[in-house]
N, C-alpha and C positions, 0 to 999 in steps of 0.2 A: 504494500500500500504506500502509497506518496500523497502528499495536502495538496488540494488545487483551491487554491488560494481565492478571492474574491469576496467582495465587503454584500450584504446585504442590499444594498441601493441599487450594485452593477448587477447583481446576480435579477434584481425584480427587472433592472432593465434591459438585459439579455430574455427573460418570458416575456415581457413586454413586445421585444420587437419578434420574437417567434409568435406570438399570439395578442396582438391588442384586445385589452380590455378582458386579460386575463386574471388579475387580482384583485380588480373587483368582483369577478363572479365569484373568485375563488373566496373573497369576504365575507361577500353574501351566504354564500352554506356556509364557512364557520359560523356566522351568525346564527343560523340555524340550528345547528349542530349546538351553541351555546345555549339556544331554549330549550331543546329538548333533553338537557344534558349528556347527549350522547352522539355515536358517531350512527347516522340515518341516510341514506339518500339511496335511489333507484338509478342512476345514471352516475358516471365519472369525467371530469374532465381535463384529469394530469396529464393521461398519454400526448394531449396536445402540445405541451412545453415538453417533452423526452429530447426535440432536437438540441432544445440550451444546453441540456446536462452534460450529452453524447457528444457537443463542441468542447464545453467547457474540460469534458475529462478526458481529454489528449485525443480528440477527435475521434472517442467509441471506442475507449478503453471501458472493463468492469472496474468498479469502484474499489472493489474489495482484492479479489485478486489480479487485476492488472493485467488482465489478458485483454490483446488487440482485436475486437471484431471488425465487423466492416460499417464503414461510414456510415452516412446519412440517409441514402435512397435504398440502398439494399441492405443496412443490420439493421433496422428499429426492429424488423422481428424478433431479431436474437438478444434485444437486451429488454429487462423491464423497467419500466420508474419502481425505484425499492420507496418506499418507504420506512427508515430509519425506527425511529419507534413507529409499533404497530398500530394503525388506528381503531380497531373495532375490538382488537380481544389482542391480552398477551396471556400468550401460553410458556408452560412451567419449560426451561429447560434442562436436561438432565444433564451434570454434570458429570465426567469423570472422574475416576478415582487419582488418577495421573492429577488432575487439578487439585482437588482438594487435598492431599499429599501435597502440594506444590501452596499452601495455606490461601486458595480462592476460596471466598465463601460469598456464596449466591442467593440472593432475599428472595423469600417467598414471593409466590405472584400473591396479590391481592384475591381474596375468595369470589366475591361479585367481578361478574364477567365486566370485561371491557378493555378497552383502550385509550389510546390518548387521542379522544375525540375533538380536540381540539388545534392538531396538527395535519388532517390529511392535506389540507390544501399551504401548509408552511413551507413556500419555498428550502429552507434549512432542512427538511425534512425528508428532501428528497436524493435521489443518487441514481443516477443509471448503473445497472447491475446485469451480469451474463446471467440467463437464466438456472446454470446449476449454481451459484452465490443467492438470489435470490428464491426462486420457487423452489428450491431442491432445500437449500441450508440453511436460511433465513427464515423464511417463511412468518410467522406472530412470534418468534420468539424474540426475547430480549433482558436477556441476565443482566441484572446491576445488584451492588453492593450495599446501598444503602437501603432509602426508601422511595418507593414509587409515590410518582407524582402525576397522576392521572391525569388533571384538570388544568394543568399548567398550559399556557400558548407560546411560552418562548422556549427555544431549543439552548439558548447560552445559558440559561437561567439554570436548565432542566441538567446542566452540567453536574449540580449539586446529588444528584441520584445517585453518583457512582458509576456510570454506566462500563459495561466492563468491552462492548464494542467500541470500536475508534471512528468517529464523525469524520472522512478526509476531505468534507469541503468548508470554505471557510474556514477563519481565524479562530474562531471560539473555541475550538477542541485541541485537544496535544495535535502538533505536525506525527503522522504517524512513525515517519522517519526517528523520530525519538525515544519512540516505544521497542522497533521492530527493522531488525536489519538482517542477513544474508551471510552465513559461512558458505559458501561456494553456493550449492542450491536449495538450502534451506534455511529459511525465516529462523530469525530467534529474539528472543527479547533482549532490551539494550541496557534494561535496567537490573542489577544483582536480585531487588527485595522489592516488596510493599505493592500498592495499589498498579504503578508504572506498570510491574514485572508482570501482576494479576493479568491485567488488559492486555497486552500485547500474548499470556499465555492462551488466554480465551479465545482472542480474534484468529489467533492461529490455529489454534484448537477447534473452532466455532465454522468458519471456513476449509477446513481442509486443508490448507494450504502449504502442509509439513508431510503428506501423504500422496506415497508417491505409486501406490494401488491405485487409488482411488480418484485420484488427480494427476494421472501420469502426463498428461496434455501439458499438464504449469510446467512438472519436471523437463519434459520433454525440451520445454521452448528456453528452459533460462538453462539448459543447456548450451543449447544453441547459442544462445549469448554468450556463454562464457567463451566457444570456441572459438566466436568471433572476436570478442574483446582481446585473446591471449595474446593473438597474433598481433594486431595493432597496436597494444601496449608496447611489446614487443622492440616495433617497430621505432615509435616514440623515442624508447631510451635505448636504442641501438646506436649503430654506426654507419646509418643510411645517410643521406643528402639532407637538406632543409626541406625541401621538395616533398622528401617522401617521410619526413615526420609530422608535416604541418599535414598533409592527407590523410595520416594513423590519429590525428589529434582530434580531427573535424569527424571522422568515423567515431571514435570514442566518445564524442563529446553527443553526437545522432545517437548514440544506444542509453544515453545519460539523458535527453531531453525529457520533460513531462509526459508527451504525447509518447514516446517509446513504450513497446509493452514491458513489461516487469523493469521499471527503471529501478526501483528500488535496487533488485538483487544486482543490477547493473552498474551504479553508483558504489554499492557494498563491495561490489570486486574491485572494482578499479581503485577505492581506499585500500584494499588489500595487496593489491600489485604492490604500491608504493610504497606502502610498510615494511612489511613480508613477499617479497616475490619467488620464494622459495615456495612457500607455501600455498603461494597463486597456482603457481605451477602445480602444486598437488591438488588442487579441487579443480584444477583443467584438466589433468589426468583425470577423475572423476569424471568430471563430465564427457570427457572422452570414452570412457568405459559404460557409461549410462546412454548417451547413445546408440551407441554399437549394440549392447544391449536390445537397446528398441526396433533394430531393423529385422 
């Protein structure tokens, strides 16, 4: 996961210009939604703003794990508007024992049914997501630490919950980068202890994302990354021309942009080379072998 950064005002005026006169309708049913104290309606209207989200997150990347689909005209099928906390009902999720060994502890859901019926239509609320992050793994659940806050409209506010998933857009939540970084091809948390270490072991735990059965597609691709990166680092701090390191720089520098799929784990190697390049080299041999593997 990586932050895609953006304040509140540009993000309403990024739906704005994919859909005029969309937060006001989107107003109006919270308003709704605020007399009947619950989340109500027969019709939806988020999938019409999906293109904002799908620009904003490196042009139809998933939010959560960082896989590239296809743009604009032909992936809106493949990604969903996630909804961040669940609006209608949040359901229990079960934790691991690997977790709670590892000291997460998970607050009960609330007994009366419901959700945060006061968020479906909150810009902050939303993420484009690949459908197995969304409908396969998401789905209404939403582990936090503290206490639920049902009735709340602001998502900065609703910080205060504990939530033990990572928000990666806008300012108001950890940059995920802080949580959650990449020994060759697998995520790990950046922090030793406490709340930090909890989140980052959830999200990865929560996503799949360290599973390489189950999610062999991620393994497969930040592979690929790595074999690509090896050679151009490489290249960088060799003994080639100006020519041909300023070419290996702009390559490295294309697998580290936002819009790249899994930049994180791409970012997290390329700290590594320059630390450790002994040890680059061993998680390139990995992924050399994990590959190979896969054919």
């Amino acid at each position: 996961m990586i932050r895609y950064s953006i304040s509140l005002a540009d993000l309403t005026t990024a739906i704005e210009h994919e859909k005029r006169g969309w937060m006001l309708r989107a107003k109006e049913r919270t308003d709704t939604f605020r007399s009947l104290g619950k989340y109500q309606e027969t019709s939806t209207i988020w999938s019409e703003v999906k293109p904002a989200y799908m620009r904003l997150q490196g042009d139809a990347k998933c939010a959560y794990c960082e896989r590239k689909l296809e743009a604009l005209v032909y992936g809106k099928v493949e990604q969903d508007v996630e909804h961040f906390r669940p609006k209608g009902n949040v359901k229990a999720w079960r934790v691991r024992k690997s977790l709670t060994d590892a000291g997460v502890r998970v607050t009960l859901v609330p007994e009366s049914k419901g959700g945060y019926y006061l968020l479906p239509y909150h810009p902050f609320n939303y993420a484009a997501a690949c459908k197995p992050c969304n409908s396969v793994l998401k789905r209404d659940y939403f582990p936090i630490s503290k206490n639920y806050d049902l009735g709340n409209d602001d998502p900065a506010v609703l910080i205060s919950e504990l939530p033990l998933l990572i928000y990666p857009i806008g300012d108001f939540d950890a940059d995920p980068e802080t949580l959650i970084q990449f020994t060759g091809l697998s995520p790990q948390p950046v922090a030793p202890a406490g709340y930090p270490r909890h989140r980052a072991l959830v999200t990865i735990d929560f996503f799949k994302l360290d599973d390489p059965i189950q999610r062999k597609n991620l393994f497969r691709e930040r592979a690929a990354i790595l074999l690509a990166l090896f050679g151009q680092l490489e290249k960088m701090h060799g003994d080639g021309t100006d020519q041909e390191k300023a070419r290996a720089k702009a390559v490295v520098e294309a697998y580290q942009h936002d819009s790249a799929p899994h930049a994180n784990c791409a970012r997290s190697f390329v700290r590594l080379f320059a630390n450790a390049p002994d040890q680059a080299r061993t998680f390139f041999d990995k992924a050399v072998d994990f590959i190979s593997s896969m054919s």
